[in-house]
C-alpha positions as CSV (number, residue, x, y, z in Angstrom):
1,X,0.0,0.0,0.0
2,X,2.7,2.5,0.7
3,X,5.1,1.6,-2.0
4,X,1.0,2.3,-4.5
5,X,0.8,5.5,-2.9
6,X,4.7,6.3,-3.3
7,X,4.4,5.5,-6.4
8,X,1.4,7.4,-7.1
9,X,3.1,10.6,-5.6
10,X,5.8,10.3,-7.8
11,X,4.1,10.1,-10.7
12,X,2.1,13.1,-10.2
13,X,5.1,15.0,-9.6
14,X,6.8,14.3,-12.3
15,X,3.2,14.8,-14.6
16,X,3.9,18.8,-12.6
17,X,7.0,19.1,-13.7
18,X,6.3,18.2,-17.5
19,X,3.0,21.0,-16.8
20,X,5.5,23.4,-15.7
21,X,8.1,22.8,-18.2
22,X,5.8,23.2,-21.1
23,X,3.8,26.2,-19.9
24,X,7.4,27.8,-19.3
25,X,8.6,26.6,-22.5
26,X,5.1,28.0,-24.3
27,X,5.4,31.6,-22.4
28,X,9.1,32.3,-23.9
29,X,10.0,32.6,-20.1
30,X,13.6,31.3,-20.9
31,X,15.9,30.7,-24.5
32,X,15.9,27.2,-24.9
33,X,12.3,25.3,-25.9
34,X,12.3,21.6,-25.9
35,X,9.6,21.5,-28.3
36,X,11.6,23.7,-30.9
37,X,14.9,21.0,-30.1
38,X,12.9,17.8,-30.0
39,X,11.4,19.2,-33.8
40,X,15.3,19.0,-34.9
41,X,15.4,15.8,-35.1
42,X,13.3,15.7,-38.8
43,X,16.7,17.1,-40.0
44,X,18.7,13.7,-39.4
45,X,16.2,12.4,-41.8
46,X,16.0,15.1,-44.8
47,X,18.1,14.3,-47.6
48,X,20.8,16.9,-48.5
49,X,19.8,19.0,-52.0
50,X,22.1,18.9,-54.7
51,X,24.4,22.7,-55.8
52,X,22.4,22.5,-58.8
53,X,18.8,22.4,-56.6
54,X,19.6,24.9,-54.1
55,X,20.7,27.6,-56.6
56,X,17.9,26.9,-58.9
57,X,15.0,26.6,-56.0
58,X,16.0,29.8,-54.4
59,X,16.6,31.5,-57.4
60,X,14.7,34.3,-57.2
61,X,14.7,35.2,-53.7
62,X,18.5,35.5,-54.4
63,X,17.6,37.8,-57.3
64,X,15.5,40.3,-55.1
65,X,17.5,40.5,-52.5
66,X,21.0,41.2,-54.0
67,X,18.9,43.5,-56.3
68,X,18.3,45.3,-52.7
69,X,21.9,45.2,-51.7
70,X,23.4,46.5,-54.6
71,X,25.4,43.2,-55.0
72,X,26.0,40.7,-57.7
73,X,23.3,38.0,-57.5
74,X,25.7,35.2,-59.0
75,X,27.8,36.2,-55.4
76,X,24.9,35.8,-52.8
77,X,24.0,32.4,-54.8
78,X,27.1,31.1,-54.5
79,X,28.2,31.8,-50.8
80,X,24.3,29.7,-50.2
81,X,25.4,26.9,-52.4
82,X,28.6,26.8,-51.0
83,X,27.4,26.2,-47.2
84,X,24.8,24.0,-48.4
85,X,27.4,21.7,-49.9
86,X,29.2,21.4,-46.5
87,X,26.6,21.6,-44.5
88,X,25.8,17.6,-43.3
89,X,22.4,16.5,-42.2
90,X,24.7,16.0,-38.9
91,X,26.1,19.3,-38.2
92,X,22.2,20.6,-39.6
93,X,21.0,18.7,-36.7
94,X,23.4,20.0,-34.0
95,X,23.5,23.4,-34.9
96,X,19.8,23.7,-35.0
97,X,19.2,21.9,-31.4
98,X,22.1,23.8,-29.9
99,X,20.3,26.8,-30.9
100,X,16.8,26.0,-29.7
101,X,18.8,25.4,-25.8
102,X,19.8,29.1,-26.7
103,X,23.6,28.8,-27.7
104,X,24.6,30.8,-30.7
105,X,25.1,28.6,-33.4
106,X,24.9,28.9,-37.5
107,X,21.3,28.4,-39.1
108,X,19.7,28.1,-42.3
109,X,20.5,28.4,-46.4
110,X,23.7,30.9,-45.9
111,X,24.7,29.5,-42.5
112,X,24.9,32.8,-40.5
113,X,25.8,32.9,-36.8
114,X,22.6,34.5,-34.6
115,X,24.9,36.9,-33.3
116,X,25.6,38.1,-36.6
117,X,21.8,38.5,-37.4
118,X,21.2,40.2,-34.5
119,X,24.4,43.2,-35.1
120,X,22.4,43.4,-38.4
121,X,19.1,44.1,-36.6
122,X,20.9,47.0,-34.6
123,X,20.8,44.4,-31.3
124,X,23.6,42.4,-29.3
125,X,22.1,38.7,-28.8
126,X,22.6,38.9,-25.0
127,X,20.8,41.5,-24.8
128,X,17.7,39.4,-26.5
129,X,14.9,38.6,-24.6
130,X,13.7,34.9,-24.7
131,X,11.1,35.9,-27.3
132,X,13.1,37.8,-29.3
133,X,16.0,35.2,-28.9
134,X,12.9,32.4,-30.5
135,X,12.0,34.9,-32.7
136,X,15.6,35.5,-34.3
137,X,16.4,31.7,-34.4
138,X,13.0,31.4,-36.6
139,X,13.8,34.4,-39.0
140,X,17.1,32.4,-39.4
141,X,15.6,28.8,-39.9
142,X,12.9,31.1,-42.9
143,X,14.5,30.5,-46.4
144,X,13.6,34.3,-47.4
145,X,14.8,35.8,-44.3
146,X,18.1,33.7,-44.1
147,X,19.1,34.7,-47.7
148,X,17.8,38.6,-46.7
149,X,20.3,38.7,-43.4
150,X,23.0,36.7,-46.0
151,X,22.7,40.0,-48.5
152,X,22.4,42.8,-45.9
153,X,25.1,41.5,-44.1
154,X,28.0,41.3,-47.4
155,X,26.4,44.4,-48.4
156,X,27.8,45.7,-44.2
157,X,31.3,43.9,-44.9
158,X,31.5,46.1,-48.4
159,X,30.6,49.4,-46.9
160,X,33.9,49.5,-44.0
161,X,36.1,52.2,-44.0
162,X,38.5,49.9,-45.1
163,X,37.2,47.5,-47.4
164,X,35.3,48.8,-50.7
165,X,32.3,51.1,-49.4
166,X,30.0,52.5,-52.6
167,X,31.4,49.3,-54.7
168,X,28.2,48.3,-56.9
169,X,27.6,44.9,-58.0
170,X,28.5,45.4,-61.5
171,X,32.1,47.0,-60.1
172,X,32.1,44.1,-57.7
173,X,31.2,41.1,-59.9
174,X,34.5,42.3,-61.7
175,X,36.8,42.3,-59.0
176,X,37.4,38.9,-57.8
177,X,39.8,39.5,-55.2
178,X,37.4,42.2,-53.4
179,X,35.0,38.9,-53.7
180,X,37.1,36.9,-52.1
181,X,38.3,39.1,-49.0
182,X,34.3,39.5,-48.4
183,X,33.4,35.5,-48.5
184,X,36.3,35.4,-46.2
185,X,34.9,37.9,-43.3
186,X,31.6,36.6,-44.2
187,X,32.4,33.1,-43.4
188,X,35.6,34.2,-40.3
189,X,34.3,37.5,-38.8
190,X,35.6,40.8,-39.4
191,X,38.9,41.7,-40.0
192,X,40.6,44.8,-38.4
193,X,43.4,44.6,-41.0
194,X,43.2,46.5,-44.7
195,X,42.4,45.0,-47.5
196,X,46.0,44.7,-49.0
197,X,47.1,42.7,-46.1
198,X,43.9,40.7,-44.8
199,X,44.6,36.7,-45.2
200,X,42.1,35.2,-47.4
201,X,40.5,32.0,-46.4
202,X,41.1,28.9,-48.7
203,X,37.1,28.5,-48.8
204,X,37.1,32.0,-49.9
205,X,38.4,30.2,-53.6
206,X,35.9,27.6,-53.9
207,X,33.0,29.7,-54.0
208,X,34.7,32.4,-56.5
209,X,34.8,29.1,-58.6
210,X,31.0,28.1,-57.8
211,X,30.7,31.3,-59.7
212,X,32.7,30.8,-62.2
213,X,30.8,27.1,-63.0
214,X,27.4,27.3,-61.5
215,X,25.9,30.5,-60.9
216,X,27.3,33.1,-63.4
217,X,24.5,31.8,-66.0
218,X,21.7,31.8,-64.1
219,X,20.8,34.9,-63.5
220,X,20.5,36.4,-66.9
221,X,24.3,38.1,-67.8
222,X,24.9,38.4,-71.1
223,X,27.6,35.9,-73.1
224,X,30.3,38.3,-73.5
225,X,29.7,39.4,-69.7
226,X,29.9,36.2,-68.5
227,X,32.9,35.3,-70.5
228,X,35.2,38.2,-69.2
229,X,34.0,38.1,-65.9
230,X,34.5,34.2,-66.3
231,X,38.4,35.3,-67.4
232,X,39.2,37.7,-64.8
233,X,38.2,35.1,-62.2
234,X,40.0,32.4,-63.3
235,X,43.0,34.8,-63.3
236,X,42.8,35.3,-60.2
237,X,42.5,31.7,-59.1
238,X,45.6,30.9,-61.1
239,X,47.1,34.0,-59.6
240,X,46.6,33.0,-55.9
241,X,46.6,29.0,-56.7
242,X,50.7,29.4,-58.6
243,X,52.2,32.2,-58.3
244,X,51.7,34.1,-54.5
245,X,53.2,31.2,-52.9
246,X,50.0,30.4,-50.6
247,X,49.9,27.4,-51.6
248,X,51.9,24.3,-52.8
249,X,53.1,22.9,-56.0
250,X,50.6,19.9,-55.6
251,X,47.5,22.7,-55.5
252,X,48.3,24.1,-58.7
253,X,49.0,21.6,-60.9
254,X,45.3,20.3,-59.4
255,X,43.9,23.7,-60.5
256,X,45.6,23.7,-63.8
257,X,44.4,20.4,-64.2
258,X,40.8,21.1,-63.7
259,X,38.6,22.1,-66.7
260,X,38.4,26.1,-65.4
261,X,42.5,26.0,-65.2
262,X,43.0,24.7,-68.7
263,X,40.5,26.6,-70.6
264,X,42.6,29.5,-68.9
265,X,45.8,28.3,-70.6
266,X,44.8,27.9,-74.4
């Protein structure tokens, strides 16, 4: 009889504490939600889109926005399609149930950091309310909102003192190496150094060559456009790849091996 009513007690304490867990977690009284980290787990399960898919599903979102930020459209796809290809159903998963227990993680199609989001809504993330903080992490999970926050914040990086303010996206789209010190801050942080003497990141060159093969067509350039843009990027590459001494013999002869590096060499 006393073991029952022990028994009994204990389960009605523990049904009070589930009560009181949800109604906290449904008030936004605190950051992390068990319901929004227990819904994470679908991403273990969703199969990863291919390059091709992700530029051409969020095509015109991309358009619009980089229309907004006065930046080149073939650039804003292919920092998206970049951190899609690396992102694993794995790292998906952590990042988004780290961030539903409130920790500031990378979310959604352009894989930006909260805190990051937040700087570009004019706040500092500890300074978030719980509701806000939920509401920031859903913005950021939102296709159109993620690829928004993705534009307005290489669009920030541009418009430094030191880096390239009042660049359009036509000047931009021409000068590969401005590209690349911007997908390198977008993708590190900020850099205090100038532009002359910032190190580039090594992911920086993949995604000026997404460009170069995937999204340079897509979005309407013209045939002689895209073939001297198409040129002064793969200059670069062979530039940075052969002759600044970043990088060893092995990595050039790859890139000179690769279709982009021997069309640049007939």
């Amino acid at each position: 009889m006393v073991r029952s009513r022990i028994a009994k007690l204990v389960y009605v304490v523990a049904a009070l504490i589930v009560v009181a867990l949800l109604a906290i977690d449904t008030l936004e009284l605190v950051r992390p939600s068990g319901l929004s980290a227990a819904a994470c787990a679908a991403t273990l399960f969703q199969s990863r889109p291919s390059a091709q898919e992700v530029a051409a599903r969020h095509h015109d979102t991309i358009a619009a926005e980089a229309a907004v930020a006065d930046l080149p459209p073939e650039l804003l796809a292919a920092v998206i399609v970049d951190h899609q290809i690396a992102l694993t159903r794995f790292r998906a998963f952590t990042d988004c149930f780290g961030s539903a227990l409130g920790a500031n993680l990378s979310l959604g199609l352009a894989q930006m950091r909260l805190s990051t989001a937040a700087q570009l809504d004019g706040k500092l993330i500890g300074d978030l309310t719980p509701g806000e903080f939920r509401q920031l992490r859903a913005r950021m999970l939102d296709d159109v909102p993620n690829i928004r926050y993705a534009a307005k914040e290489l669009r920030a990086l541009l418009e430094r003192r030191h880096r390239f303010p009042g660049m359009g996206a036509e000047t931009l789209i021409h000068a590969p190496a401005a590209m690349a010190l911007i997908i390198t801050e977008y993708r590190m942080g900020r850099l205090a150094s100038d532009a002359e003497s910032s190190r580039l990141s090594a992911a920086a060159f993949h995604t000026l060559r997404l460009i170069d093969e995937l999204t340079l067509t897509r979005f309407g350039r013209d045939a002689d456009d895209v073939s001297s843009t198409r040129l002064e990027i793969r200059k670069y590459l062979d530039h940075v790849y052969c002759e600044r001494g970043i990088f060893d013999d092995e990595v050039c002869e790859d890139w000179r091996r690769s279709p982009a590096g021997k069309a640049l060499q007939r």
